[in-house]
N, C-alpha and C positions, 0 to 999 in steps of 0.2 A: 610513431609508436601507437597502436591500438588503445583505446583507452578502457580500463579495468572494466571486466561487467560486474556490474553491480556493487561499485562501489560508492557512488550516491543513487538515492531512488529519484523519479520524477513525483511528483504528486501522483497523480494514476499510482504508479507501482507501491508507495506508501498508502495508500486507501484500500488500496485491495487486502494487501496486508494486511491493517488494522482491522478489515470487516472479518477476518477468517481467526479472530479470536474466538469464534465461536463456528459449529460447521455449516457453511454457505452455498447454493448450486451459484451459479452463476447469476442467473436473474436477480438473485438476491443480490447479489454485491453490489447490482450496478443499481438497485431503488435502495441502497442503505446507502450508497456513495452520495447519491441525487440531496434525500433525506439528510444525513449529515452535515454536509456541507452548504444545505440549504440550494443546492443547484447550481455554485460556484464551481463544482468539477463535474465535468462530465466524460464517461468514458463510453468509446463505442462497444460495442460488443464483438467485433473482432479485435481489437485492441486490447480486450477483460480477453479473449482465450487464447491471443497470442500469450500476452505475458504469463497467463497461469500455467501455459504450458513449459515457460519459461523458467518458471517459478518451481515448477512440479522435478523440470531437467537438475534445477541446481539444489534440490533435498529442502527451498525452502518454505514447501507446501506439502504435502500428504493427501489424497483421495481418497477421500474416507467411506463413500458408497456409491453405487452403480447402478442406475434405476433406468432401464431404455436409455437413452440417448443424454439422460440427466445425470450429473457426477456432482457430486457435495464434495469440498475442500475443507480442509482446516493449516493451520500455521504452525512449523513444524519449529525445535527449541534453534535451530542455526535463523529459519526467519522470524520468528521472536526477536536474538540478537541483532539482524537487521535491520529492523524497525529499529529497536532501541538505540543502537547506533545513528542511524538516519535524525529521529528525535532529537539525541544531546547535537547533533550536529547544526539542525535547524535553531534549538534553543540559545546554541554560540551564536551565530548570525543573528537574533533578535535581542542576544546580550550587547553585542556589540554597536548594534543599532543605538540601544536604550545609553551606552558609554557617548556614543557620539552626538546624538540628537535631543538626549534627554529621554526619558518616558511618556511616550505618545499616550492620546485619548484612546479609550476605547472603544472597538469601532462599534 
């Protein structure tokens, strides 16, 4: 049985997401992705425009302007819901960490 698209995000596909709370060309995503995370994710750039095209397919992004070869994105209300889904989903898994092992240091 095929497994759902986009039913959990990879990190990659959560980050792009989160950067497009606000509207992004591409370049941008991938130096706020770098910035963000302090350089712990890194996404190639065919990777950042496969997905967005991915993302764009399933309504959960928008293009919001068209400059030569340069396109700006923004996160549309179904990938809002995805994130926020992806989120409480992540937040169970570090709940349930914190039930089993106790409350870790921070890192």
């Amino acid at each position: 049985m095929p497994r759902e698209r986009f039913k959990t995000l990879t990190e990659q596909m959560f980050y792009i997401l989160l950067c497009l709370n606000r509207e992004c060309r591409g370049a941008e995503i991938l130096e706020t992705v770098r910035t963000l995370t302090d350089g712990r994710v890194s996404i190639g750039s065919g990777t950042l425009y496969d997905l967005l095209e991915q993302f764009l397919a399933e309504g959960m992004i928008e293009e919001t302007k068209t400059e030569g070869r340069r396109r700006s994105y923004r996160i549309t209300e179904k990938g809002r819901l995805m994130l926020e889904r992806e989120y409480r989903r992540i937040r169970h898994q570090a709940e349930d960490y914190d039930r089993l092992f106790g409350k870790g240091e921070p890192l």
